[in-house]
ZADO-51486 format. One record per atom (N, C-alpha, C): residue in one letter; x, y, z. Coordinates in pm, whole numbers, padded with zeros to 5 digits, always signed. Layout:
N
aXYZ ...
This chain:
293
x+09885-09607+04032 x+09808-09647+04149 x+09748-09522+04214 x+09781-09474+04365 x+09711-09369+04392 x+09748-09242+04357 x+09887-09231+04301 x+09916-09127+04218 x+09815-09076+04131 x+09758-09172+04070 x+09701-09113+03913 x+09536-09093+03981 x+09524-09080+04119 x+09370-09071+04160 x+09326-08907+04190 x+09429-08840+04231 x+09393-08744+04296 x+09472-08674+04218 x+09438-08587+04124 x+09499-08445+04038 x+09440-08346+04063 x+09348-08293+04036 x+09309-08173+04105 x+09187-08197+04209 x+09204-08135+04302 x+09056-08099+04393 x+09078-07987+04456 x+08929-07959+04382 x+08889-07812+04428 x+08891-07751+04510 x+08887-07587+04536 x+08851-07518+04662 x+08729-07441+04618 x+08641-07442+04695 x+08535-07361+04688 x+08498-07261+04800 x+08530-07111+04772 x+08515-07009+04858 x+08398-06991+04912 x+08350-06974+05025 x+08213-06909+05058 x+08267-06807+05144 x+08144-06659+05160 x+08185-06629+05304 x+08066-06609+05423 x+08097-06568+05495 x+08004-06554+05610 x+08052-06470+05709 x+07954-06399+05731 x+07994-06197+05816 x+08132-06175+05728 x+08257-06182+05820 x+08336-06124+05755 x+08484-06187+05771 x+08432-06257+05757 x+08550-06390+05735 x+08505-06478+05612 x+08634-06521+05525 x+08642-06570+05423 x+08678-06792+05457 x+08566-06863+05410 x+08590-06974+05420 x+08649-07037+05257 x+08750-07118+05259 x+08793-07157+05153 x+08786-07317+05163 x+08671-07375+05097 x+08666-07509+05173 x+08692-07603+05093 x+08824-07726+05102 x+08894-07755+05032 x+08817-07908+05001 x+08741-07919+04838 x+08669-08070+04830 x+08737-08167+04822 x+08765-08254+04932 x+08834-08400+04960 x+08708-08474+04896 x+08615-08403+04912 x+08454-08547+04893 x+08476-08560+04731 x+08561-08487+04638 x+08561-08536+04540 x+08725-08569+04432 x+08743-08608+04554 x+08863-08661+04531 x+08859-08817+04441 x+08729-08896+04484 x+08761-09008+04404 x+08599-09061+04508 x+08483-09098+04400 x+08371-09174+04471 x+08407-09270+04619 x+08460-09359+04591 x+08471-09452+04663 x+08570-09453+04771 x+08691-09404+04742 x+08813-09376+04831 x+08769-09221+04878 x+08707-09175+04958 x+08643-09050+04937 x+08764-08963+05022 x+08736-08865+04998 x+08820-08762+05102 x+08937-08804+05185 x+08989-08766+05295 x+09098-08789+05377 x+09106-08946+05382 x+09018-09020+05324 x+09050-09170+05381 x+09143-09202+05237 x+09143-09114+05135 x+09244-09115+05004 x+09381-09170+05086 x+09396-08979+05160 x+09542-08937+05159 x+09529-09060+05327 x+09464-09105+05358 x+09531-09182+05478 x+09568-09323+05458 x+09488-09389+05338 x+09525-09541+05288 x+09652-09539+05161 x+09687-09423+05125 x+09788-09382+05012 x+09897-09489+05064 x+10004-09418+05170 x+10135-09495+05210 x+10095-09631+05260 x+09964-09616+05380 x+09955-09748+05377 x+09980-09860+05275 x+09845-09833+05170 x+09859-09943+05063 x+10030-09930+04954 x+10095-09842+04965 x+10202-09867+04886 x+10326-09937+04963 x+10320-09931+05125 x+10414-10012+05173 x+10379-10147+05175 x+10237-10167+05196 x+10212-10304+05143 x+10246-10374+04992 x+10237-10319+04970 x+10296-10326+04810 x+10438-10359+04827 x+10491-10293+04902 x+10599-10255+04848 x+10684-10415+04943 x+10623-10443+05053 x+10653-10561+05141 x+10590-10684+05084 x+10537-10673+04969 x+10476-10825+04870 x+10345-10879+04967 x+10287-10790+05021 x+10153-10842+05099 x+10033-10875+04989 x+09973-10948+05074 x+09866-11017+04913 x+09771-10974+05015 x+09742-10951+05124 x+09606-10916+05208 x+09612-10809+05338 x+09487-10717+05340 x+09473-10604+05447 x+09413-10615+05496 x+09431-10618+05653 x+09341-10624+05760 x+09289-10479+05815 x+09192-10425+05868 x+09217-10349+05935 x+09085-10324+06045 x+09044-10223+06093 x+08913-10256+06201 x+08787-10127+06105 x+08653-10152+06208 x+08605-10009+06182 x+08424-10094+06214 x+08408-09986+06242 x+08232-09962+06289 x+08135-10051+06171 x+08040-10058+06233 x+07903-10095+06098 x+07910-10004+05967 x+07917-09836+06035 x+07914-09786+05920 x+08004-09673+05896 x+08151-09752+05904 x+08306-09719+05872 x+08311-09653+05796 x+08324-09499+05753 x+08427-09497+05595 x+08514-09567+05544 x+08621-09580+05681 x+08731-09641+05635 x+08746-09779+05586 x+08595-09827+05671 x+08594-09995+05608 x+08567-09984+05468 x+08450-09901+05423 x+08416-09880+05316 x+08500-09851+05210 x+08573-09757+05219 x+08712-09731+05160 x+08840-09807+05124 x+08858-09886+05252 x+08985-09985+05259 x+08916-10109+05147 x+08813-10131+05156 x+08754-10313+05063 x+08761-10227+04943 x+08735-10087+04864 x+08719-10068+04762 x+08898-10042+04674 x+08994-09980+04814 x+09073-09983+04762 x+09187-10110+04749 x+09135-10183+04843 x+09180-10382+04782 x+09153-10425+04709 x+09031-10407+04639 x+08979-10455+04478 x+09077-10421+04396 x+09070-10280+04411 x+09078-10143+04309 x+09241-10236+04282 x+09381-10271+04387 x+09456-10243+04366 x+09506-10376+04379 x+09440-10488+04394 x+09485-10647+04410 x+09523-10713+04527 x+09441-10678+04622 x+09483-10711+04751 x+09351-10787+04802 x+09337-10848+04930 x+09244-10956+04972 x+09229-10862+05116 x+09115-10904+05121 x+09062-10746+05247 x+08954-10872+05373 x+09032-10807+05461 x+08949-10871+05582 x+08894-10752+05671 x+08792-10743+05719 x+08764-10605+05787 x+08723-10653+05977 x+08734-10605+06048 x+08709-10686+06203 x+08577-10552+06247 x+08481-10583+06259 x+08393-10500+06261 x+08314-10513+06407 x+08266-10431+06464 x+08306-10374+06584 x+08124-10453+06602 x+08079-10497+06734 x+07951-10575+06766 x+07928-10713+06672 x+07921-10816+06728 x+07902-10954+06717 x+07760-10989+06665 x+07679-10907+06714 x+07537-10881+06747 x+07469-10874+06582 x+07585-10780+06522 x+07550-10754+06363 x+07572-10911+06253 x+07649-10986+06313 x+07694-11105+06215 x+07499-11181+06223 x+07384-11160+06273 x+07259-11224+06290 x+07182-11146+06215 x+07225-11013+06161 x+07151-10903+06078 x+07144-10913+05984 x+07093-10821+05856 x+07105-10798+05711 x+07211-10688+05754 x+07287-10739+05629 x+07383-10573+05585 x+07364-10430+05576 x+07399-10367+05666 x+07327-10213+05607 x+07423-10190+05471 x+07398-10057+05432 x+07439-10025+05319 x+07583-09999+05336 x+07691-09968+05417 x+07839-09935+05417 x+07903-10113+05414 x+07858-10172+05499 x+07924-10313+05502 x+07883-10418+05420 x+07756-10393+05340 x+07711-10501+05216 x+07790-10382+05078 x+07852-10280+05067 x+07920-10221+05000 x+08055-10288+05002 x+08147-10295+05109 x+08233-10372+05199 x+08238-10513+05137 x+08180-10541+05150 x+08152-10741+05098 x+08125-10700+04961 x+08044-10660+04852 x+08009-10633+04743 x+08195-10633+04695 x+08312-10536+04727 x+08394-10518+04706 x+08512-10637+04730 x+08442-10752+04794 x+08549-10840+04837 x+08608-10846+04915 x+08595-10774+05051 x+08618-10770+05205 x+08495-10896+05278 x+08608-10985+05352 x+08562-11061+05456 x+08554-11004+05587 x+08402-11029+05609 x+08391-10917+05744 x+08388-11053+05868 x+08443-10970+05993 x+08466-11083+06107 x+08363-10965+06214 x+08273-11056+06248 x+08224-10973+06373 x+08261-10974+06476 x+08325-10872+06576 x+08412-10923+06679 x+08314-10854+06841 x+08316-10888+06937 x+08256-10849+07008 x+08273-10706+07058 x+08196-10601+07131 x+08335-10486+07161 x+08394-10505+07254 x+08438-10626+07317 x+08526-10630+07372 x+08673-10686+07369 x+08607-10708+07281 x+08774-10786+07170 x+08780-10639+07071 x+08687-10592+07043 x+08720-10464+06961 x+08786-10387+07061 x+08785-10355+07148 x+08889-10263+07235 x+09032-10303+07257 x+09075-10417+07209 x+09212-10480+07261 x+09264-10434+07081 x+09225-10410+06997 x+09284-10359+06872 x+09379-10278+06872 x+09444-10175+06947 x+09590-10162+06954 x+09707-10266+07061 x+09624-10340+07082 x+09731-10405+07225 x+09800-10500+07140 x+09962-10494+07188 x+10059-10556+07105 x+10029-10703+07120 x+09936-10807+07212 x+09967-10919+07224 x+09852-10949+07104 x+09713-10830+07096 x+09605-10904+07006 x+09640-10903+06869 x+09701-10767+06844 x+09740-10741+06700 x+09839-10934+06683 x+09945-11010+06815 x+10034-11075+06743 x+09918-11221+06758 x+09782-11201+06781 x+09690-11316+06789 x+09618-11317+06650 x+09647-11180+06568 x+09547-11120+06437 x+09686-11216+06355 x+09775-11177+06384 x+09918-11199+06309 x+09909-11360+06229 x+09885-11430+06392 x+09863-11540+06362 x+09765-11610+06347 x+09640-11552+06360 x+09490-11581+06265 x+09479-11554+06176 x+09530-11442+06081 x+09561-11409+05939 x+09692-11377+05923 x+09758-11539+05847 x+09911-11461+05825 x+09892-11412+05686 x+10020-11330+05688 x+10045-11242+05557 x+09962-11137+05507 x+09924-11106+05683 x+09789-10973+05618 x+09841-10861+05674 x+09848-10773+05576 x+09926-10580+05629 x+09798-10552+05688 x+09854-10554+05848 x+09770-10424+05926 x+09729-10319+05908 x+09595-10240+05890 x+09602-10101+05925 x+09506-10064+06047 x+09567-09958+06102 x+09467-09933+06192 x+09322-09917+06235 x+09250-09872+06278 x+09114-09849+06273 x+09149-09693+06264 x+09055-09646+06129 x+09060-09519+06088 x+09227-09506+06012 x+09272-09600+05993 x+09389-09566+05894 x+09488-09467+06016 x+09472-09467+06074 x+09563-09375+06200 x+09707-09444+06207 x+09749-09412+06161 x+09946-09413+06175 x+10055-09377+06121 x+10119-09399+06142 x+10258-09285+06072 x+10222-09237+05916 x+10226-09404+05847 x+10207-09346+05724 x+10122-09287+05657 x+10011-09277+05769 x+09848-09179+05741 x+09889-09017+05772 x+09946-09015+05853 x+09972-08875+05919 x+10085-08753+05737 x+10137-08898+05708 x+10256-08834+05610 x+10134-08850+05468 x+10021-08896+05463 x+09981-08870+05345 x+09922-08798+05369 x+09832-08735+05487 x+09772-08641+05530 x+09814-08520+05512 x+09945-08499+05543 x+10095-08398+05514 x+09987-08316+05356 x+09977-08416+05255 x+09970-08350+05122 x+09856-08302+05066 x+09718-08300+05220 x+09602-08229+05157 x+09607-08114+05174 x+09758-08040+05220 x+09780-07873+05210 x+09890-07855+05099 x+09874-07736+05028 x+09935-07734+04928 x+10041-07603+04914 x+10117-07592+04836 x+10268-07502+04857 x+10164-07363+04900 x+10083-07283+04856 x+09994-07171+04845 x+09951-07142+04959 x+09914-07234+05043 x+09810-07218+05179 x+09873-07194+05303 x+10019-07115+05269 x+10031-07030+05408 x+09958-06942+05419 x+09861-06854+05302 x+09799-06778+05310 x+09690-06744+05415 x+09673-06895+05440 x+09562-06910+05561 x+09603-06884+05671 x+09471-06821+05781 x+09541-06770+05912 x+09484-06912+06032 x+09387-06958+05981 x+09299-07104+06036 x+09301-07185+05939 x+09371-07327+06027 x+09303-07459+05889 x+09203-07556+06045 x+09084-07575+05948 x+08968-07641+06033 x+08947-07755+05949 x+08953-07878+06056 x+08912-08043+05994 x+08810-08092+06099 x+08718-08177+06101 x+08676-08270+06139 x+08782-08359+06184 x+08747-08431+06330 x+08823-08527+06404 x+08797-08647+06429 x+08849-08759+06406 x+08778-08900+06467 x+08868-08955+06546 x+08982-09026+06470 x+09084-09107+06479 x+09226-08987+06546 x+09250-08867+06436 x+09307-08778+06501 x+09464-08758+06395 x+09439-08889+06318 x+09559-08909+06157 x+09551-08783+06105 x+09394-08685+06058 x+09397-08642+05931 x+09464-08492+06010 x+09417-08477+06151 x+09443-08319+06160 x+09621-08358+06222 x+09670-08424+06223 x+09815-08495+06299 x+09898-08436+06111 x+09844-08488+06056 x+09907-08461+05917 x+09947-08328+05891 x+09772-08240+05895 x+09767-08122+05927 x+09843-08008+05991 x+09890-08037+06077 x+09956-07993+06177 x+10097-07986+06149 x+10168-08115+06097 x+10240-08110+06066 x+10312-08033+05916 x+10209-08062+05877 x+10237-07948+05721 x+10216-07795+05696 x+10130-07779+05866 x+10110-07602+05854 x+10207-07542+05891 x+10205-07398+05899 x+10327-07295+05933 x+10319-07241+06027 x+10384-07195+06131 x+10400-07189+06240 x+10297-07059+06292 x+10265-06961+06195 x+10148-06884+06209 x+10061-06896+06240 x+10011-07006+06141 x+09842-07060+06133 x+09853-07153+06292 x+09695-07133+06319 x+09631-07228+06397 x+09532-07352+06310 x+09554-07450+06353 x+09497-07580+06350 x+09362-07590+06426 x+09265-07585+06380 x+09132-07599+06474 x+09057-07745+06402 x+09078-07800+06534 x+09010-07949+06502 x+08854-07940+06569 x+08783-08006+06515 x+08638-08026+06608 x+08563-08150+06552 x+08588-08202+06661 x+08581-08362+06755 x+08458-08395+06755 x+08441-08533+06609 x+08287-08617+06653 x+08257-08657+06745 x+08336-08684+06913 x+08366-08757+07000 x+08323-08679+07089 x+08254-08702+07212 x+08277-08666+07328 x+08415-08653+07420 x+08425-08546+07462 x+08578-08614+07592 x+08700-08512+07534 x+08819-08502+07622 x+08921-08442+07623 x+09031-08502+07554 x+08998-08641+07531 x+09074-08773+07533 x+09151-08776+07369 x+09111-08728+07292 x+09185-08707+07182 x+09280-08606+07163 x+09317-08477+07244 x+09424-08423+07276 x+09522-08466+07310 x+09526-08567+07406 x+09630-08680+07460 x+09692-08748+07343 x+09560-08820+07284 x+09602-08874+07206 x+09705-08756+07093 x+09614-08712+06989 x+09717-08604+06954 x+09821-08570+06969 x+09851-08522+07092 x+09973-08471+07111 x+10100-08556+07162 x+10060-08722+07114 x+10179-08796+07097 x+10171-08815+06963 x+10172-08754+06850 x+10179-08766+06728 x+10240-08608+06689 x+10220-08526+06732 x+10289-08409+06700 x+10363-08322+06798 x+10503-08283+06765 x+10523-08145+06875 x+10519-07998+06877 x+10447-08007+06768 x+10391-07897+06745 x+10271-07815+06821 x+10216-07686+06877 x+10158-07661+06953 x+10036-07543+06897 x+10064-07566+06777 x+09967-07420+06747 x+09832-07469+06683 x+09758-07536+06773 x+09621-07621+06723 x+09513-07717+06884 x+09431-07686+06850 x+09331-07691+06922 x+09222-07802+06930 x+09168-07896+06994 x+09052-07965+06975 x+08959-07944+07022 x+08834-07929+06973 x+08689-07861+07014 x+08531-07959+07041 x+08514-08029+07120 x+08420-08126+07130 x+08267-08054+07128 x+08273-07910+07147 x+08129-07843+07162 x+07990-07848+07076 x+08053-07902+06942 x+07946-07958+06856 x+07986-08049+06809 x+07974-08164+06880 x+07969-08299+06837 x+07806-08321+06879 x+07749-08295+06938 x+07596-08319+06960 x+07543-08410+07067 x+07659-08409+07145 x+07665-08591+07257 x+07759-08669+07240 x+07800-08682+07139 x+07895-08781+07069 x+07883-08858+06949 x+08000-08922+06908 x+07993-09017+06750 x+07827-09095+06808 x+07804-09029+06624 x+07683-09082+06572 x+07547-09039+06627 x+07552-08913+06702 x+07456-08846+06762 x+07486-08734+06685 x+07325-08688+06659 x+07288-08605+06600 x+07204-08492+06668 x+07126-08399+06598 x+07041-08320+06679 x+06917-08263+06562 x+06844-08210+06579 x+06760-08130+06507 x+06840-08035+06433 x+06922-07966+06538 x+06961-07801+06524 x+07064-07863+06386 x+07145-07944+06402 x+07210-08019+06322 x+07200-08005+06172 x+07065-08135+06194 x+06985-08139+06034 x+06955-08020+06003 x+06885-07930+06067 x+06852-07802+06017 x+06957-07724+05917 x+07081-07703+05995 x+07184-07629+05969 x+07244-07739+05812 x+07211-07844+05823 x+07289-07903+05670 x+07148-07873+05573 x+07051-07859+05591 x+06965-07815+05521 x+07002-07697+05427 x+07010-07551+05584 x+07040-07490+05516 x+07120-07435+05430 x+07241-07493+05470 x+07401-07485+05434 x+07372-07545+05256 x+07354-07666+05262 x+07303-07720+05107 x+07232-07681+05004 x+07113-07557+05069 x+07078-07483+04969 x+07125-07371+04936 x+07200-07291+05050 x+07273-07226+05025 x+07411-07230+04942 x+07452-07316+04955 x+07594-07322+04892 x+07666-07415+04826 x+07551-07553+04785 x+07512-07659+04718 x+07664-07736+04741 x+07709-07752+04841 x+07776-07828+04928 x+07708-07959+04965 x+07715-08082+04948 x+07675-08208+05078 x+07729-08219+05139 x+07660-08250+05263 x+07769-08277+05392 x+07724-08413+05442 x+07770-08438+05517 x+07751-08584+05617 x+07719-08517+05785 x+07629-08600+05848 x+07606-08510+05962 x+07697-08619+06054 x+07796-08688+06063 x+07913-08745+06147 x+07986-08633+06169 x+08054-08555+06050 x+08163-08468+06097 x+08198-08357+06052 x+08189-08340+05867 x+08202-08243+05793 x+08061-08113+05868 x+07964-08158+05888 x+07849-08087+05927 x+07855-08018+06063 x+07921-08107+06157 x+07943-08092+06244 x+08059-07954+06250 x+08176-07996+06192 x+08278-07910+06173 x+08214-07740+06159 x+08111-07746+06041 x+08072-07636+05955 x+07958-07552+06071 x+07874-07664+06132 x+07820-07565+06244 x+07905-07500+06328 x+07984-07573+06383 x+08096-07504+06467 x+08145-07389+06427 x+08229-07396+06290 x+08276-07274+06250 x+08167-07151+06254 x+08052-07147+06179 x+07985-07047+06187 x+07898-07037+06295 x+07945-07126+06413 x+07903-07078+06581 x+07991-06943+06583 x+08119-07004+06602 x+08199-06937+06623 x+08235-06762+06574 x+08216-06820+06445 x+08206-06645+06345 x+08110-06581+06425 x+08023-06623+06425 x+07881-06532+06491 x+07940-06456+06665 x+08036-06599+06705 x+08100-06513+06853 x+08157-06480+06854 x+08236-06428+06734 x+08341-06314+06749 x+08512-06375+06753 x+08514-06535+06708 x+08603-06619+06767 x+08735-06581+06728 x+08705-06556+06584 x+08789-06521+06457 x+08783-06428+06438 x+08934-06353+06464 x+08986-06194+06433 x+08934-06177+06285 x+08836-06019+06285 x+08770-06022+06160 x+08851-06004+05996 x+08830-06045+05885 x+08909-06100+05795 x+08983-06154+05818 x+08990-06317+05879 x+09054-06368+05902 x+08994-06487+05799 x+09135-06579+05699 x+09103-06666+05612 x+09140-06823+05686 x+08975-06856+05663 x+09046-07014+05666 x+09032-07116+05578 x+09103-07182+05606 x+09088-07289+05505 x+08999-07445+05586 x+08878-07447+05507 x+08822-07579+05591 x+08836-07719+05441 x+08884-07789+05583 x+08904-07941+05492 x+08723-07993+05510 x+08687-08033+05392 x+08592-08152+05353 x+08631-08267+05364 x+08602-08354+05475 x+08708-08492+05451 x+08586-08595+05383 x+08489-08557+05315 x+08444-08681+05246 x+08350-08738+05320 x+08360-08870+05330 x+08214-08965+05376 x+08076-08938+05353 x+08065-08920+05229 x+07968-08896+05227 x+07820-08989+05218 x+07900-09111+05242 x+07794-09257+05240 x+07756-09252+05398 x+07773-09173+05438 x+07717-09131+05603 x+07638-09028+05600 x+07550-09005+05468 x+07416-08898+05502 x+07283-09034+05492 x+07302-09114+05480 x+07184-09222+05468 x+07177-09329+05620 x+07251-09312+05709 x+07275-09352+05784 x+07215-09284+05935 x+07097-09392+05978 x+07015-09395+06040 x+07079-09343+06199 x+07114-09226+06230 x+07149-09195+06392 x+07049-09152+06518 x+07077-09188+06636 x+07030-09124+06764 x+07076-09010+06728 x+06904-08962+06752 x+06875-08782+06811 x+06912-08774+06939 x+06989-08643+06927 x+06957-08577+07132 x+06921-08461+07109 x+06799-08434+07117 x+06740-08300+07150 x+06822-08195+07224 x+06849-08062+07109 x+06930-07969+07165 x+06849-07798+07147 
């Protein structure tokens, strides 16, 4: 099962001034299960398994990875996929390309309003999901929970104390929670947040007690799913330079940040980091608000 998916993935060194980036490819970990949404549906889907569930519920945007990910890995592994997808507004539309991918795979999509999409952690809606779909294994929106955080644990490997920075992209807050937990008490953790707001630190830091890691909202661009010029520019150049794809949600985002930062002096010089690629890459075709920066 997901054992036999992920055997090797690469690191590919670049550098820039005088710091060494070692940037670890999750995006080719497996087409469809792409990057961190691998190591975050791993335990999920095996405790389902392992509890005789025949169907997975879980939440996510129009244009989810994780929805995208979760319907391919219910096919993939014999499970019946329901997805609760965030605006009502979309059930009167054509499919964009992540959620007619989604259905193509055999996920039943429910359009829910966002205001029923906001009650998705509250213990009374999850026991109203319970009993609108019985016998369906929950997962969170963005795969965010224990057993995401412990597969997350294994996108660092015995070698990479070597690093003095590990840098991820943030959404949900599972992949760098994993992170965190698998680094060494040396290294710093530098997260940087598709999101606007302070509000994922909170969150965070009821998932770990660990303290040597940071969240950075300064280039998110406005917030999830806002973009900028300066943005596109910078994945332009980054792609011809170093024939990397990125996604401008988060990996892009991440990568401007870092080499903001190099340029300000952020990072004690030769200092190695290690940057996670978390994948999504079915989010470079995906139509976003500009904010002029």
């Amino acid at each position: 099962m997901f054992e036999t998916i992920a055997q090797n993935i690469p690191d590919q060194q670049i550098n820039f001034h005088d710091i060494t980036l070692t940037i670890r490819r999750l995006d080719l970990v497996h087409p469809q299960i792409s990057g961190n949404k691998f190591f975050k549906l791993k335990y999920n889907f095996l405790e389902a398994k392992r509890q005789d569930y025949q169907h997975i519920l879980s939440f996510g945007g129009a244009y989810s990875n994780h929805i995208a990910a979760t319907a391919f890995a219910s096919q993939q592994f014999g499970f019946q996929s329901v997805g609760m997808i965030r605006g009502e507004e979309l059930a009167d539309r054509p499919l964009n390309p992540t959620l007619a991918t989604a259905q193509q795979f055999g996920m039943q999509l429910h359009f829910v309003s966002r205001d029923e999409y906001r009650r998705k952690q509250q213990p009374e809606y999850l026991a109203e999901l319970a009993r609108q779909f019985p016998e369906h294994y929950i997962i969170p929106e963005g795969g965010t929970n224990a057993l995401a955080i412990q597969g997350c644990q294994e996108i660092l490997k015995d070698g990479d104390a070597q690093f003095d920075v590990i840098c991820c992209a943030v959404g949900t807050g599972g992949t760098i929670s994993g992170l965190i937990e698998a680094s060494h008490g040396h290294q710093q953790v530098l997260g940087f947040s598709a999101l606007k707001g302070s509000f994922l630190k909170d969150e965070i830091a009821q998932l770990t007690n660990k303290t040597n890691w940071n969240i950075l909202d300064d280039y998110c661009c406005g917030g999830y799913a806002k973009t900028s010029a300066a943005l596109m520019q910078f994945i332009r150049d980054f792609e011809a330079e170093f024939a990397i794809p990125l996604e401008q949600i988060y990996t892009a985002k991440m990568l401007m940040g870092i080499f903001d930062l190099i340029e300000k002096n952020y990072f004690p010089a030769g200092s190695k980091l290690l940057v996670i690629h978390t994948g999504g890459l079915q989010g470079r075709h995906i139509p976003f608000d500009f904010i002029a920066t």
